[in-house]
The first five atom37 places (N, CA, C, CB, O) and aatype in JSON, in Angstrom:
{
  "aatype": [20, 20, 20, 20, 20, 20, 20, 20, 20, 20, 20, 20, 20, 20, 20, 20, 20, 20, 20, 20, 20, 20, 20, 20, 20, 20, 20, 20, 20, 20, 20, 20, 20, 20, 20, 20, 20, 20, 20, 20, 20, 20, 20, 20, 20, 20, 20, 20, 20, 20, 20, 20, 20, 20, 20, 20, 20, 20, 20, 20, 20, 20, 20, 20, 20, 20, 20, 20, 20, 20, 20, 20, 20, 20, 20, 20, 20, 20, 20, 20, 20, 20, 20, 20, 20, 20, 20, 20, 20, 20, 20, 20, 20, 20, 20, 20, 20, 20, 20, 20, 20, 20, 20, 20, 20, 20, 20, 20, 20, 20, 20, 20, 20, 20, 20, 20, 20, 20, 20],
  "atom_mask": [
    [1, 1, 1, 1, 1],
    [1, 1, 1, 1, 1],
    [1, 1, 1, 1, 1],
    [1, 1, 1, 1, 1],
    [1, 1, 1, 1, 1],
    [1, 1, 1, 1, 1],
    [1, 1, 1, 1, 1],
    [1, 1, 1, 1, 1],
    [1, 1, 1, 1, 1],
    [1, 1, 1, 1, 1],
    [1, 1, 1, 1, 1],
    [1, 1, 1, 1, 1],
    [1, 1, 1, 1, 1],
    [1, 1, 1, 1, 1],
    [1, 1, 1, 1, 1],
    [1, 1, 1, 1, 1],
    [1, 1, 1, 1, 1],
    [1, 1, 1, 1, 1],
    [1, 1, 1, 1, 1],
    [1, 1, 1, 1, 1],
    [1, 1, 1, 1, 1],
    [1, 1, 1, 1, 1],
    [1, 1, 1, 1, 1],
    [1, 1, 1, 1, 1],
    [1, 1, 1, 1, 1],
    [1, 1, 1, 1, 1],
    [1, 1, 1, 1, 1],
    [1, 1, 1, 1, 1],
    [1, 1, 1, 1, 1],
    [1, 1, 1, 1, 1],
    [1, 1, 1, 1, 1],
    [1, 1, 1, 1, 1],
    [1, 1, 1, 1, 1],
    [1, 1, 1, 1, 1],
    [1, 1, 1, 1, 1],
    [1, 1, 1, 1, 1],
    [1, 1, 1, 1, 1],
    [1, 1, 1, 1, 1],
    [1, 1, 1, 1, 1],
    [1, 1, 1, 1, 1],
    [1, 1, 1, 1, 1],
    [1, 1, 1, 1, 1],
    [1, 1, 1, 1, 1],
    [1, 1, 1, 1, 1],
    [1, 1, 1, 1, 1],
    [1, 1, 1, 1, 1],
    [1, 1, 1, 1, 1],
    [1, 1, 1, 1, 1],
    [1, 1, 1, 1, 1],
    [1, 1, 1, 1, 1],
    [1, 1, 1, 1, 1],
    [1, 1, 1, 1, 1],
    [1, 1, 1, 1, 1],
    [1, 1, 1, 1, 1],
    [1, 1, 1, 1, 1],
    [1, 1, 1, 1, 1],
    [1, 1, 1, 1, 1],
    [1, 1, 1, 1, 1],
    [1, 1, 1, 1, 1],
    [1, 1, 1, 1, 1],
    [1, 1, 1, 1, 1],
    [1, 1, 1, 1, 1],
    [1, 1, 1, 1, 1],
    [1, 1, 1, 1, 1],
    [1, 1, 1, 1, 1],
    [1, 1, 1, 1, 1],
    [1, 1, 1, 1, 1],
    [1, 1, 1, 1, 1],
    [1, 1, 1, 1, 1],
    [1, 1, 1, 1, 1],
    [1, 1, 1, 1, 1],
    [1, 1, 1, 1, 1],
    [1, 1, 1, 1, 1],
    [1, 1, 1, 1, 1],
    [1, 1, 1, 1, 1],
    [1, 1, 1, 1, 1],
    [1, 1, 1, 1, 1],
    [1, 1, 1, 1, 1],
    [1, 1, 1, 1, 1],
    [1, 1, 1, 1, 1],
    [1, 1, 1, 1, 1],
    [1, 1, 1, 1, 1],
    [1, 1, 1, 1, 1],
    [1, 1, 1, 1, 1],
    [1, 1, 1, 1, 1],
    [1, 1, 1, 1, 1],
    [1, 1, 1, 1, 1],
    [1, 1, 1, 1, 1],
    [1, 1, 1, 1, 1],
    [1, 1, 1, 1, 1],
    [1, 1, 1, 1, 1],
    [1, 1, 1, 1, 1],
    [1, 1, 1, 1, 1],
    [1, 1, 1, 1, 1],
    [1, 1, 1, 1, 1],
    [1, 1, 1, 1, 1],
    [1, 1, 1, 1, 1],
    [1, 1, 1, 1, 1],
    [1, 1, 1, 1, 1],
    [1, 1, 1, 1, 1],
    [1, 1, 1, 1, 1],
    [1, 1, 1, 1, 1],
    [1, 1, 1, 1, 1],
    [1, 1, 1, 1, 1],
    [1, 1, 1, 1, 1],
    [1, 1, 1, 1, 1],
    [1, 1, 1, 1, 1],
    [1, 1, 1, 1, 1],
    [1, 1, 1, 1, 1],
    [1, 1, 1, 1, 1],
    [1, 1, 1, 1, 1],
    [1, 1, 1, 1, 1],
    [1, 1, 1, 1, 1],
    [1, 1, 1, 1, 1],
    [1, 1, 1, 1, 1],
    [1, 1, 1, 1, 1],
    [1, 1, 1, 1, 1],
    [1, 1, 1, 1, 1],
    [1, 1, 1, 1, 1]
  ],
  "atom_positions": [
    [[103.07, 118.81, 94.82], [103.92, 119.84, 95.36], [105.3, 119.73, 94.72], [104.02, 119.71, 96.89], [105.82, 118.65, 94.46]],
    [[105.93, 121.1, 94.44], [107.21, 120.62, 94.03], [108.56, 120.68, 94.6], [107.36, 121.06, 93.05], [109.0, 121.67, 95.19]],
    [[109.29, 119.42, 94.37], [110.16, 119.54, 95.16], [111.2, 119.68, 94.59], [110.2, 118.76, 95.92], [111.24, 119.3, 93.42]],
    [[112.26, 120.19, 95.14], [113.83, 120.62, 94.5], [115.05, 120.1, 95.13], [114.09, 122.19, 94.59], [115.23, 120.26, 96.34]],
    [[115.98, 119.43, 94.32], [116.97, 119.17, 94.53], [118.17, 120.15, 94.42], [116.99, 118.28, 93.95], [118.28, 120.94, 93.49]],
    [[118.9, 120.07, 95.25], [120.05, 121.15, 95.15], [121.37, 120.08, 95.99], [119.52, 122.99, 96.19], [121.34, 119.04, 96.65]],
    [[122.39, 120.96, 95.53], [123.61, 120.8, 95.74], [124.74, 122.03, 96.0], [123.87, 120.1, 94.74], [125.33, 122.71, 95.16]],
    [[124.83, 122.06, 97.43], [125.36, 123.03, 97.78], [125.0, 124.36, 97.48], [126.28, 122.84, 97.52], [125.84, 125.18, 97.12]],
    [[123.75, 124.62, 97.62], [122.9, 125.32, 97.49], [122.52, 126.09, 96.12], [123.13, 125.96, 98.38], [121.89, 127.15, 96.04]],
    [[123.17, 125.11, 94.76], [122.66, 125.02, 93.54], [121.42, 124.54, 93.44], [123.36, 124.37, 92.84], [120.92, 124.02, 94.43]],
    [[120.77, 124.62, 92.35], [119.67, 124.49, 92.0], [119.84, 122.54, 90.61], [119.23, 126.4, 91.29], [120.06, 122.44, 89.41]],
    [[119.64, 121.73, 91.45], [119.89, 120.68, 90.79], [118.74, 120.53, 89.56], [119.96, 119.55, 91.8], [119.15, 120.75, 88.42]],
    [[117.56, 120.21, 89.73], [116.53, 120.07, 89.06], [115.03, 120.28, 90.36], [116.77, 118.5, 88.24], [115.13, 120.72, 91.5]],
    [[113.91, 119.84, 89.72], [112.54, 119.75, 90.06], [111.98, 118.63, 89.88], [111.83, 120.55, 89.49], [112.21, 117.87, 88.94]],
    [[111.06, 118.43, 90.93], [110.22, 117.13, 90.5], [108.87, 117.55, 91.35], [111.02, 115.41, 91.03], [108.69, 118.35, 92.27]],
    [[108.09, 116.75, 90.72], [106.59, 116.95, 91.61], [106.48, 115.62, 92.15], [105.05, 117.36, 90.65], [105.38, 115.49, 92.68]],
    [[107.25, 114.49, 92.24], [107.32, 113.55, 92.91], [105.67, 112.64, 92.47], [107.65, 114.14, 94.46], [104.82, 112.05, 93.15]],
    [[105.75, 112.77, 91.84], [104.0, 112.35, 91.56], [103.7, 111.34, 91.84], [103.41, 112.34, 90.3], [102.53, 111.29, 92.21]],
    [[104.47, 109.96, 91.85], [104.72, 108.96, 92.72], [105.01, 108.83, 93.61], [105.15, 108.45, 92.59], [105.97, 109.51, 93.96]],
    [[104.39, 107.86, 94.63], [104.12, 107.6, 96.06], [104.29, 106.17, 96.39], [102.73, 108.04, 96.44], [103.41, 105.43, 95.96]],
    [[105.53, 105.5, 97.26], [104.77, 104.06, 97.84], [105.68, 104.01, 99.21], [104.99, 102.35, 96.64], [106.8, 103.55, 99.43]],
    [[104.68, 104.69, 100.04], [104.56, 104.79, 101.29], [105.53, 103.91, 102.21], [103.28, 104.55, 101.5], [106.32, 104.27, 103.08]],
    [[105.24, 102.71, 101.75], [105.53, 101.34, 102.66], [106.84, 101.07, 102.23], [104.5, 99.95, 102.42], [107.53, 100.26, 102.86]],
    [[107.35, 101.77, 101.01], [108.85, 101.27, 100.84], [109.68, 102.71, 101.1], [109.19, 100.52, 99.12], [110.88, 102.98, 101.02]],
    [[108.64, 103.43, 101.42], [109.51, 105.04, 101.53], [109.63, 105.58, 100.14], [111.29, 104.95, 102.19], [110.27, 106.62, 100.19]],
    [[109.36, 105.36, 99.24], [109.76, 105.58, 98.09], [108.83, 106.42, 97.41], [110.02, 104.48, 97.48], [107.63, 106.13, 97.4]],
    [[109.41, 107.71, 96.7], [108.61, 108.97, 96.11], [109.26, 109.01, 94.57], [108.92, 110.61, 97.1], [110.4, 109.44, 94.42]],
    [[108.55, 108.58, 93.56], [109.57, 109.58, 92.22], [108.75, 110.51, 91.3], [110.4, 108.45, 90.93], [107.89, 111.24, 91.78]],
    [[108.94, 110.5, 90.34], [108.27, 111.13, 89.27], [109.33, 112.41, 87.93], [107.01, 111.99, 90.27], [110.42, 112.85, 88.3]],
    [[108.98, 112.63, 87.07], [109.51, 113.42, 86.0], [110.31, 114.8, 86.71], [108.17, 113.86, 84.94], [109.91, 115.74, 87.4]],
    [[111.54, 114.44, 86.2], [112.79, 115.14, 86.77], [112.83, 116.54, 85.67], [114.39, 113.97, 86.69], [113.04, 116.39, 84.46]],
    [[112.66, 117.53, 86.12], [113.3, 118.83, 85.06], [114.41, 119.29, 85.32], [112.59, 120.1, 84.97], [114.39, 119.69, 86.48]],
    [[115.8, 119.5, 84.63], [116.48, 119.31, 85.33], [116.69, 121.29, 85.58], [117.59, 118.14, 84.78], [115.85, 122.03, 85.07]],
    [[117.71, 121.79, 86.29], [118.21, 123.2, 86.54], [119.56, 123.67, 86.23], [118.07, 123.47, 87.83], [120.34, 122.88, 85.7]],
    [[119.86, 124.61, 86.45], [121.15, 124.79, 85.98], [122.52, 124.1, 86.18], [121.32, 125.8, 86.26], [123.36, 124.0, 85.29]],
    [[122.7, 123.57, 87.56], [123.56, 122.86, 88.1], [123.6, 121.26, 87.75], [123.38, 123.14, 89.39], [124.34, 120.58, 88.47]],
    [[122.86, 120.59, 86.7], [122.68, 119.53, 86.72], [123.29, 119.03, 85.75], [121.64, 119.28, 86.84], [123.24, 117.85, 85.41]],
    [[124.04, 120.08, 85.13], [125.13, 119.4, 84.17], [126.33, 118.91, 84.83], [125.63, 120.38, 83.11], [126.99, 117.95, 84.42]],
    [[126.7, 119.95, 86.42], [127.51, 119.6, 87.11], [126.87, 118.46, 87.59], [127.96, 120.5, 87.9], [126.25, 119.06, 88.48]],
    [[126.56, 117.43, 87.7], [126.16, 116.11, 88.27], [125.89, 115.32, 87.35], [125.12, 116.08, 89.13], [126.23, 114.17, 87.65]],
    [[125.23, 115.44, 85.95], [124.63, 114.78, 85.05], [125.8, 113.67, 84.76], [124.13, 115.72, 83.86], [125.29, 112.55, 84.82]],
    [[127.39, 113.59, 84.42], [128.25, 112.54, 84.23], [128.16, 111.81, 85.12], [129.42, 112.77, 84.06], [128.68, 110.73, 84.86]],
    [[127.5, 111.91, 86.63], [127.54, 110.67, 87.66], [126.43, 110.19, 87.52], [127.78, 110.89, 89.13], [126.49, 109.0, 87.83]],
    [[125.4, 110.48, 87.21], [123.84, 109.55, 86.51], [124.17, 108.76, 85.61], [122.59, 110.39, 85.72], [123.68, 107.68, 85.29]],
    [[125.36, 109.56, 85.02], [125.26, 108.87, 83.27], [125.51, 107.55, 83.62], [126.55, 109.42, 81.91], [124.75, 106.63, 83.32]],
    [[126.96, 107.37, 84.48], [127.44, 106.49, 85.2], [126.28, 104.83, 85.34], [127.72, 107.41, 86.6], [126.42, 103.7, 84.88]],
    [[125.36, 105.37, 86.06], [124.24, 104.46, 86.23], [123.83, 103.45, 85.19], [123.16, 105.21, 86.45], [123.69, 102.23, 85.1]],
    [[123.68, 104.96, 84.13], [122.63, 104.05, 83.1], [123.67, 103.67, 81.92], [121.08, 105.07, 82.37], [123.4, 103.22, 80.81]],
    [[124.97, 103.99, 82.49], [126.21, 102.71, 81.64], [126.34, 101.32, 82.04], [127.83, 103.09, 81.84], [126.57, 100.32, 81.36]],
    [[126.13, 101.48, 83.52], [126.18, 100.11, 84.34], [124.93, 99.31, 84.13], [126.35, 100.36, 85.93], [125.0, 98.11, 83.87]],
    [[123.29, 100.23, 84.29], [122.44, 99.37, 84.14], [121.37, 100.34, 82.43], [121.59, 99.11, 85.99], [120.53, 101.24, 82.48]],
    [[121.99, 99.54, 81.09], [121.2, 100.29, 80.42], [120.09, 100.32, 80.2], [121.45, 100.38, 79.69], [119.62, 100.98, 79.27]],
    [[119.24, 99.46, 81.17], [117.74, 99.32, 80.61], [117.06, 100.05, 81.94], [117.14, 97.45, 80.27], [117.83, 100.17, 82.89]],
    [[116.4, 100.3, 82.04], [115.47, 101.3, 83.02], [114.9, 99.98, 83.75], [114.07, 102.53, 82.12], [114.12, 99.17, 83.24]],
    [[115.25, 99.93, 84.63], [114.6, 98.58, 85.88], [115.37, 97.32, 85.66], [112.72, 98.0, 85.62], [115.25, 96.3, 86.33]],
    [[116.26, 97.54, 84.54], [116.86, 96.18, 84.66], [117.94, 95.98, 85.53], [117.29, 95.74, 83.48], [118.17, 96.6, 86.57]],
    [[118.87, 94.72, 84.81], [120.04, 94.16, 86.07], [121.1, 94.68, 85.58], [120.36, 92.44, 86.33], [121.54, 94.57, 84.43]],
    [[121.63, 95.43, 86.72], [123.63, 95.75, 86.06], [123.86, 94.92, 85.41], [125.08, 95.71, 87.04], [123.65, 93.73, 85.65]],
    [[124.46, 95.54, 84.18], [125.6, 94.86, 83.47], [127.31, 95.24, 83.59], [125.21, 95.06, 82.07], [128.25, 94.9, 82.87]],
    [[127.26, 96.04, 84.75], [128.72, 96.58, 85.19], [129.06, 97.01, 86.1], [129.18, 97.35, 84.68], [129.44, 98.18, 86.17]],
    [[129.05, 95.99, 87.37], [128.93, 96.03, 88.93], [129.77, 97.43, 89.03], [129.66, 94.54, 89.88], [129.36, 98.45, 89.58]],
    [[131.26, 97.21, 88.27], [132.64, 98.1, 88.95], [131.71, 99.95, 88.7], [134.78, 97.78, 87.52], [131.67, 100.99, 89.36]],
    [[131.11, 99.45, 87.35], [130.32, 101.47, 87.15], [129.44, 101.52, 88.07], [129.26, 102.06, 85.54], [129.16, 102.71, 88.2]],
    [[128.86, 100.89, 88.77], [127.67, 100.61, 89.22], [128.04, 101.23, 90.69], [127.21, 99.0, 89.06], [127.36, 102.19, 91.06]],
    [[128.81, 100.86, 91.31], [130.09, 100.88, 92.27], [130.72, 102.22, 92.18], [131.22, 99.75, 91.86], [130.44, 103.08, 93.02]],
    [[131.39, 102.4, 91.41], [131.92, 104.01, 91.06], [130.69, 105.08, 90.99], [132.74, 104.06, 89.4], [130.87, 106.24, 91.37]],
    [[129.22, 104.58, 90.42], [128.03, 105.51, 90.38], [127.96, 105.85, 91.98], [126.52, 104.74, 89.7], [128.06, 106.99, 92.43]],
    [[127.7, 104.31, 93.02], [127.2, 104.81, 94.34], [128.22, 105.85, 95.08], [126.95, 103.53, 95.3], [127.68, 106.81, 95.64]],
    [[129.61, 105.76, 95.14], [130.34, 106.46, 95.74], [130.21, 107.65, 95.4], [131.38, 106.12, 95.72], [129.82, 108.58, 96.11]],
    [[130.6, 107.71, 94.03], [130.35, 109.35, 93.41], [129.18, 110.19, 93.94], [130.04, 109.34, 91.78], [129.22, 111.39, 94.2]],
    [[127.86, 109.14, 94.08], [126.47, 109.87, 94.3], [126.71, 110.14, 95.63], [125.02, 109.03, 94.03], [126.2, 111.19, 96.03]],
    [[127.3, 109.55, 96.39], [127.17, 109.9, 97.62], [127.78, 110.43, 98.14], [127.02, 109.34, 98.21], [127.44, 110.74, 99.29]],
    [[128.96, 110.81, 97.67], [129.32, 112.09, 97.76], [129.3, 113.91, 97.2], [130.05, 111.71, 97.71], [130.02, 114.91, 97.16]],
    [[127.78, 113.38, 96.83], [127.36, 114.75, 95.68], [126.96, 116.18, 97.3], [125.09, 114.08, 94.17], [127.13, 117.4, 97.37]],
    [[126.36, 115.09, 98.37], [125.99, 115.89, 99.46], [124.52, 116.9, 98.63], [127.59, 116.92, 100.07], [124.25, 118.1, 98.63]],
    [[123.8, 115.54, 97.93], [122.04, 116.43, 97.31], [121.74, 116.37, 98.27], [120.73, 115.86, 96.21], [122.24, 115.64, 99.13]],
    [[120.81, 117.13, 98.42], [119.63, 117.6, 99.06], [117.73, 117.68, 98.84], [120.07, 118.69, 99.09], [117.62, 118.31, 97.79]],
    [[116.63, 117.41, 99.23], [115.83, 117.52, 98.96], [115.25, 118.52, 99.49], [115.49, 116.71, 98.95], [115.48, 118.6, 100.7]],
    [[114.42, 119.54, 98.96], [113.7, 120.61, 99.95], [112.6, 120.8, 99.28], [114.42, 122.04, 100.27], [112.78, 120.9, 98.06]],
    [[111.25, 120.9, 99.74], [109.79, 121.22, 99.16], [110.13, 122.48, 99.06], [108.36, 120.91, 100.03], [111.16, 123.14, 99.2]],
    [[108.14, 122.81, 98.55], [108.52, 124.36, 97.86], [108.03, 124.87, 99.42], [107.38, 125.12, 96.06], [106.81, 124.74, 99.43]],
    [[108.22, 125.08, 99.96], [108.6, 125.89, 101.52], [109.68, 126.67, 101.71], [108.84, 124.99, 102.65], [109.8, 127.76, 102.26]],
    [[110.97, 125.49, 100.82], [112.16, 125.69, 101.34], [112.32, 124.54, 102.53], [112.27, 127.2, 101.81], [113.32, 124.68, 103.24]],
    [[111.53, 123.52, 102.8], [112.19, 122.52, 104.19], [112.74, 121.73, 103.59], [111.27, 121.71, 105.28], [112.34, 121.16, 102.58]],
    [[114.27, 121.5, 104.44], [114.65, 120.0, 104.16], [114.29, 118.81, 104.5], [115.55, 119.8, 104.4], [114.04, 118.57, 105.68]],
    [[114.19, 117.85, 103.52], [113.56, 116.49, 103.63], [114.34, 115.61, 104.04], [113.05, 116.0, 102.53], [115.52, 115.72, 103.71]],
    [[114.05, 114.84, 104.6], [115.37, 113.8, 105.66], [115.24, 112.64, 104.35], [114.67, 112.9, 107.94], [114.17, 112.11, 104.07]],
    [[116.39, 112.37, 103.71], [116.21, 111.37, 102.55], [117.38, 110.09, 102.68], [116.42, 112.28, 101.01], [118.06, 110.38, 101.69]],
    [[117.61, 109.68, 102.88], [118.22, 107.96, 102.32], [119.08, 107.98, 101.07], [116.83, 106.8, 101.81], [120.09, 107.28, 101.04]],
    [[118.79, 108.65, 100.15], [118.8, 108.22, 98.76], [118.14, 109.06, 97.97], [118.29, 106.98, 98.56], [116.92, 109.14, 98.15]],
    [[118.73, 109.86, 96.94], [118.79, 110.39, 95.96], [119.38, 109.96, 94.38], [119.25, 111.21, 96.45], [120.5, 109.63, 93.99]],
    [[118.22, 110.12, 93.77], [118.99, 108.99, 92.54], [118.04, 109.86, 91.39], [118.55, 106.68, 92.7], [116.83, 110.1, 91.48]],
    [[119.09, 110.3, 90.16], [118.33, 110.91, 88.84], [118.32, 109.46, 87.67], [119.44, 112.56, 88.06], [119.36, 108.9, 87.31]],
    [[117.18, 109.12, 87.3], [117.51, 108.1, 86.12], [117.65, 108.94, 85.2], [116.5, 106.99, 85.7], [116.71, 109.73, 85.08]],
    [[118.82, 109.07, 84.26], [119.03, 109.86, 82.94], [119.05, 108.71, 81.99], [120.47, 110.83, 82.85], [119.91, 107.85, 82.15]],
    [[118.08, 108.6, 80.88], [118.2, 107.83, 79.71], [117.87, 107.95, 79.18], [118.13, 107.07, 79.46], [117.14, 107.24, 78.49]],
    [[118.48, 109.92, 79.06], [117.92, 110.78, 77.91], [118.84, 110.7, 76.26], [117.99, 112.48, 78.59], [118.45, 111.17, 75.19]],
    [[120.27, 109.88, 76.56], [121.15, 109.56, 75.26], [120.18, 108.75, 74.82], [122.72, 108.85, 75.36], [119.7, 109.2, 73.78]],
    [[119.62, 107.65, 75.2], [119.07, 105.93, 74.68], [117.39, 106.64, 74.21], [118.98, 104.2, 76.57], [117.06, 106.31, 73.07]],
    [[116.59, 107.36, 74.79], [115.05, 107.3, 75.04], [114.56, 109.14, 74.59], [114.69, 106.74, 77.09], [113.45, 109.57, 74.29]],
    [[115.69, 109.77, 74.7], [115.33, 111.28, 74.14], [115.32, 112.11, 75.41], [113.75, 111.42, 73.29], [115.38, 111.61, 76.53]],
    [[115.2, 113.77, 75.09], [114.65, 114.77, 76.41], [113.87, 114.32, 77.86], [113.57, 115.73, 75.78], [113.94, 114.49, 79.08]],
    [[113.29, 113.81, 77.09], [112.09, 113.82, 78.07], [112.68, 112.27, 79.48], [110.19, 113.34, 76.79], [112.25, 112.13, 80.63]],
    [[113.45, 111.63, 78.94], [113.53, 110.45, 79.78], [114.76, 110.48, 80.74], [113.58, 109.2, 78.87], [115.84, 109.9, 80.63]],
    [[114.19, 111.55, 81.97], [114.54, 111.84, 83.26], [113.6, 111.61, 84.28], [114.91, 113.03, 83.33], [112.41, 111.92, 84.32]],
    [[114.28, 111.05, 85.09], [113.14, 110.42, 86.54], [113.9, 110.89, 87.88], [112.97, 108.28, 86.68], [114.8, 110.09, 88.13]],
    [[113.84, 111.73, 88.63], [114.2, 111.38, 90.04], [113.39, 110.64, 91.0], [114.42, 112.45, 90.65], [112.22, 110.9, 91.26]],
    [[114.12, 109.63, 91.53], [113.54, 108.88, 92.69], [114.26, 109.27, 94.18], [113.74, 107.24, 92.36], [115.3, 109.91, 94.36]],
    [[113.72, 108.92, 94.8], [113.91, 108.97, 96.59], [113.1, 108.31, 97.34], [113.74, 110.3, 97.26], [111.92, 107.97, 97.35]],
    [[114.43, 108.17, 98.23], [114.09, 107.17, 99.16], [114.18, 108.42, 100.58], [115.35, 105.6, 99.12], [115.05, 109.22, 100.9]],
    [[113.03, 108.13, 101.07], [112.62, 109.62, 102.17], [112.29, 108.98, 103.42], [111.07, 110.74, 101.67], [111.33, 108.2, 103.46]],
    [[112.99, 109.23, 104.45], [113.14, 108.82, 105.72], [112.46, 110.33, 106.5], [114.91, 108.34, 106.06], [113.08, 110.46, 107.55]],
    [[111.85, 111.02, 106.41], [111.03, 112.3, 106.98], [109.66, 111.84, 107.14], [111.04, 113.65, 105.99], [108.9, 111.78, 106.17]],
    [[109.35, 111.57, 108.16], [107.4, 111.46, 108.38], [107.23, 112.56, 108.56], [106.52, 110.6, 109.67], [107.01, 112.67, 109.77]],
    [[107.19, 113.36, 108.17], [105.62, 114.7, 107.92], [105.82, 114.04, 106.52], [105.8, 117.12, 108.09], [105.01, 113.15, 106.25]],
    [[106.93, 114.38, 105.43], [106.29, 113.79, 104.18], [105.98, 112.8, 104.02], [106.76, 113.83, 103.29], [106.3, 112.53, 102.86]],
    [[105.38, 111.71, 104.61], [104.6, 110.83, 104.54], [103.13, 111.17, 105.69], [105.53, 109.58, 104.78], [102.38, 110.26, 106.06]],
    [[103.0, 112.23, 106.0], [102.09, 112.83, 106.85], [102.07, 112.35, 107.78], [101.03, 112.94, 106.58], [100.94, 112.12, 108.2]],
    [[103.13, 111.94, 108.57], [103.37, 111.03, 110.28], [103.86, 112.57, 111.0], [105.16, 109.27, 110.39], [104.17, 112.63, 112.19]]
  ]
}
């Protein structure tokens, strides 16, 4: 199913979330991004300055630090293709499309909503 991120009722990107692990709450999969995601794309970048390897360990607590505040004050949103909002925790785009090319965008979430976990 696909789901959409927005920001203030921009159109952030898409994901089909194709990943699932239930028990940690955790949904990701291949991020496309939308028009508005250039307006956000410098606070991802943020991330993958602090941690440049995809799963690895910060190498720059203070960016790392400046990434969470910034993100959390973006006020994303998750909504399926219904249009419902998803009760989420955590919204996070991996961009390490400078280092890895186009294609190497991931959104993950952390989803606190049981119907999407079918509860």
């Amino acid at each position: 199913m696909r789901h959409t991120v927005k920001m203030q009722g921009l159109i952030v990107g898409h994901s089909e979330l194709e990943q699932r692990d239930a028990a940690a709450r955790r949904a990701w999969g291949r991020f496309r991004p939308g028009m508005a995601y250039e307006l956000v794309q410098p606070i991802f970048r943020l991330f993958t300055e602090a941690v440049p390897m995809r799963g690895g360990e910060p190498r720059d607590e203070e960016k790392l630090a400046r990434y969470h505040s910034a993100r959390d004050k973006l006020g994303l949103e998750l909504v399926d293709a219904d249009g419902r909002r998803i009760d989420t925790a955590a919204i996070h785009i991996a961009d390490y499309t400078e280092q890895q090319g186009r294609e190497a965008l991931e959104l993950e979430v952390l989803v606190r909503d049981e119907e999407f976990w079918g509860g």
